[in-house]
MIDO-489982 format. One record per atom (N, C-alpha, C): residue number from 0; residue in three letters; atom name; x, y, z. Coordinates in steps of 0.2 Angstrom, whole numbers, plus 5000, padded with zeros to 4 digits. Layout:
BEGIN
> NUM,ALA,CA,X,Y,Z
...
# end
This chain:
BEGIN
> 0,UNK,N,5383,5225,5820
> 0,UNK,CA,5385,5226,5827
> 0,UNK,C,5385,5233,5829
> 1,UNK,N,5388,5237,5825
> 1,UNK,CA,5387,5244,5826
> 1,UNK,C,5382,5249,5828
> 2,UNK,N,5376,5246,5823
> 2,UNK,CA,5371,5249,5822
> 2,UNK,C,5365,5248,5828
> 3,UNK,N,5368,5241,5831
> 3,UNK,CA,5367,5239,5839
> 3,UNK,C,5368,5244,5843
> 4,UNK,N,5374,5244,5846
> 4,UNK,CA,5378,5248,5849
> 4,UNK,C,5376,5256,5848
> 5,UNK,N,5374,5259,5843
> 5,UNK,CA,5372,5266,5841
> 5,UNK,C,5368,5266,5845
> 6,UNK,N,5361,5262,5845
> 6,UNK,CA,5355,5262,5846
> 6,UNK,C,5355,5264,5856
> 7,UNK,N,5359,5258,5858
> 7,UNK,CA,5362,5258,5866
> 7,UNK,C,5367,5263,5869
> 8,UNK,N,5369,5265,5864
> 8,UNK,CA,5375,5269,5867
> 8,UNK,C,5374,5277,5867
> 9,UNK,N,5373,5279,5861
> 9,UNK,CA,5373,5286,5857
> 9,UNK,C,5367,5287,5858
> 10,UNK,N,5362,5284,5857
> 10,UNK,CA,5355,5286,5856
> 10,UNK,C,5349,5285,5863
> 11,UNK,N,5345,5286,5863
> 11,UNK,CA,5340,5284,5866
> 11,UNK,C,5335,5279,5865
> 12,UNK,N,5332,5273,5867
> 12,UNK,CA,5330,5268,5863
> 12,UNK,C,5324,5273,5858
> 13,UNK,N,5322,5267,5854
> 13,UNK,CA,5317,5267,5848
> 13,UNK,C,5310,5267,5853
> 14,UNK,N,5306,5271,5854
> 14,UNK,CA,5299,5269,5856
> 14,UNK,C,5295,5265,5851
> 15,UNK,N,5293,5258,5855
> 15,UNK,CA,5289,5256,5847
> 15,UNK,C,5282,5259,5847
> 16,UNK,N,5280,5258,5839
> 16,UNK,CA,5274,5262,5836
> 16,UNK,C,5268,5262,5842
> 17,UNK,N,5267,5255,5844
> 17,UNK,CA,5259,5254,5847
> 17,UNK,C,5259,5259,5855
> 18,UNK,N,5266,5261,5856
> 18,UNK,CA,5266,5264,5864
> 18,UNK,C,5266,5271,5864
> 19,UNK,N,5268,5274,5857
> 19,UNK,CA,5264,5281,5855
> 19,UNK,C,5258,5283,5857
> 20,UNK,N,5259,5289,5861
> 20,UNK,CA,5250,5290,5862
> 20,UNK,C,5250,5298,5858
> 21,UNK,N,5244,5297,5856
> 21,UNK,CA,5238,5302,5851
> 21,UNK,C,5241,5307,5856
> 22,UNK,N,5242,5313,5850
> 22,UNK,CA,5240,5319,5854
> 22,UNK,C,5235,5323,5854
> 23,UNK,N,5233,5327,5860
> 23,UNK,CA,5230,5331,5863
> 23,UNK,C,5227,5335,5857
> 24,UNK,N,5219,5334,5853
> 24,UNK,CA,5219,5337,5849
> 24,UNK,C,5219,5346,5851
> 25,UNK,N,5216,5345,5858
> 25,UNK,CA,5217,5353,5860
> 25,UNK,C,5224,5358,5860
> 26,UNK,N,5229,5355,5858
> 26,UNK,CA,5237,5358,5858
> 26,UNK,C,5238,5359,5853
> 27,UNK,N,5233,5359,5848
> 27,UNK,CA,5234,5361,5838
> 27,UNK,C,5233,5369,5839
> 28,UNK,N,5238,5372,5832
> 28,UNK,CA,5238,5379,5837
> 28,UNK,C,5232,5380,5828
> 29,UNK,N,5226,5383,5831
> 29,UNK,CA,5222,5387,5824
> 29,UNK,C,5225,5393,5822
> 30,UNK,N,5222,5393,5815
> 30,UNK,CA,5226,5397,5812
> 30,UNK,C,5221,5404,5814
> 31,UNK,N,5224,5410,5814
> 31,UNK,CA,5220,5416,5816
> 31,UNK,C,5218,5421,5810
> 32,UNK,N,5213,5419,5807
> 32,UNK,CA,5212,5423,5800
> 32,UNK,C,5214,5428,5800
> 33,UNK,N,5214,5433,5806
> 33,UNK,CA,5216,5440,5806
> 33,UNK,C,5221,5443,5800
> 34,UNK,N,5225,5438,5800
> 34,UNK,CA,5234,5441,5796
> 34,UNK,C,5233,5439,5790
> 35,UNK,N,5228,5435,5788
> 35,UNK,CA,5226,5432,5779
> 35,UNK,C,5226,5438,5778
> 36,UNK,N,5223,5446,5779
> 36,UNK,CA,5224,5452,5774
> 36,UNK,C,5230,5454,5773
> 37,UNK,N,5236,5454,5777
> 37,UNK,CA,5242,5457,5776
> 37,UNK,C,5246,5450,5770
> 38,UNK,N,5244,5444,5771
> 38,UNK,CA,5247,5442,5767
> 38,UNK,C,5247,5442,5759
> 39,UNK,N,5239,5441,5760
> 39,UNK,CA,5239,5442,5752
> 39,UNK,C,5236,5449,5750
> 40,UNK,N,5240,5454,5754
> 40,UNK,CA,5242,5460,5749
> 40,UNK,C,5248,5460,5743
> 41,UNK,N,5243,5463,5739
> 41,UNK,CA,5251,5464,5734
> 41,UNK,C,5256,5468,5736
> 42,UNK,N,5262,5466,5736
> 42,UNK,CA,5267,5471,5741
> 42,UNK,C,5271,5475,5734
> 43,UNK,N,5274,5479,5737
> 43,UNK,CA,5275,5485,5731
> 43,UNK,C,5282,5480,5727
> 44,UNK,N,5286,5477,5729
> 44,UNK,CA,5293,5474,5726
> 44,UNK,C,5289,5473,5719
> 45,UNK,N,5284,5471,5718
> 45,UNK,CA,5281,5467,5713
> 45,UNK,C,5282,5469,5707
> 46,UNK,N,5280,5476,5709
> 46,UNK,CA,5280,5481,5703
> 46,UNK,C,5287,5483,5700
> 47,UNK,N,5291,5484,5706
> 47,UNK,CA,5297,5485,5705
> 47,UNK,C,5302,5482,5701
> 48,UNK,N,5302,5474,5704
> 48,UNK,CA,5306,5469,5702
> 48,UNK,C,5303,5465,5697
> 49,UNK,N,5297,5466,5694
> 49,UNK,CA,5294,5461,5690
> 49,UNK,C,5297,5458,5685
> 50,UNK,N,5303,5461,5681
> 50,UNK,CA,5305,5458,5678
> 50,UNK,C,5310,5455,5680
> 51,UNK,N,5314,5453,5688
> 51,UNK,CA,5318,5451,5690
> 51,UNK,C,5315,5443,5694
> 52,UNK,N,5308,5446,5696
> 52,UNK,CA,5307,5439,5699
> 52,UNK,C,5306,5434,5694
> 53,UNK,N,5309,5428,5695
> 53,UNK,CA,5309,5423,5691
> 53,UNK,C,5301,5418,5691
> 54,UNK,N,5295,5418,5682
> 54,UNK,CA,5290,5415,5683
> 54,UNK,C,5289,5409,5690
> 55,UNK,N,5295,5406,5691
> 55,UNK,CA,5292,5400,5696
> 55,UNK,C,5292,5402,5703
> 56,UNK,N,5293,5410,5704
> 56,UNK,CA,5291,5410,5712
> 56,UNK,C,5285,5415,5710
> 57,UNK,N,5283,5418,5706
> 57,UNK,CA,5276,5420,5704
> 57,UNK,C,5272,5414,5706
> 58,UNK,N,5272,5408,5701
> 58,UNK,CA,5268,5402,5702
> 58,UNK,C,5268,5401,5707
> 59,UNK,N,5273,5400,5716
> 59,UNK,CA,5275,5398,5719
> 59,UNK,C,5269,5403,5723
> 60,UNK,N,5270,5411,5722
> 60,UNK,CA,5266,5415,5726
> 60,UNK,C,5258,5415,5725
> 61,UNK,N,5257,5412,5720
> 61,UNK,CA,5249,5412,5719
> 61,UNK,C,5248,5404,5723
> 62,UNK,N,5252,5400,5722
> 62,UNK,CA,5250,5394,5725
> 62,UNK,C,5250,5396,5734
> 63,UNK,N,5253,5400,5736
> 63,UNK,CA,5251,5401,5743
> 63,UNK,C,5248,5407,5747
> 64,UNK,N,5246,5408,5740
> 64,UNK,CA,5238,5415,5740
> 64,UNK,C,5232,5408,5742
> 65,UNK,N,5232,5404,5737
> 65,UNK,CA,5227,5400,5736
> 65,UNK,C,5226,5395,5744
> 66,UNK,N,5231,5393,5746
> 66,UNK,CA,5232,5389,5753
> 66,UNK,C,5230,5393,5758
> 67,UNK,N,5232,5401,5759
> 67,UNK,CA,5230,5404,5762
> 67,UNK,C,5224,5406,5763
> 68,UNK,N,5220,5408,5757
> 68,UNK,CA,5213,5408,5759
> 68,UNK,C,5208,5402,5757
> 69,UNK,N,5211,5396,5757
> 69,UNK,CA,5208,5388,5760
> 69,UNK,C,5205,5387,5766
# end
């Protein structure tokens, strides 16, 4: 009964799935290669900190070197 009442009172109804429309694939925003060089610059911290940064954000920075030039 509650969970009724949330749905009517508190909330705005549930749209159901089939009344969903597709969006606009023109409203996707592209990614702009441009800033891919400043990203995967080596930045000076590295040098610095290397023995602070912890291996799993190493691993973490190389996995989003690789995403980024995908």
């Amino acid at each position: 009964m509650a969970a009724d009442k949330a749905k009517t009172v508190f909330f705005e109804p549930i749209t159901e799935h089939s009344k969903v429309k597709m969006p606009d694939a023109k409203n996707f925003v592209k990614m702009d290669p441009s800033g891919n060089e400043e990203l995967l610059k080596t930045s000076t911290y590295n040098d610095t900190f290397r023995y602070i940064i912890p291996p799993q954000v190493r691993n973490m920075q190389s996995e989003f070197k690789t995403i980024v030039q995908n």
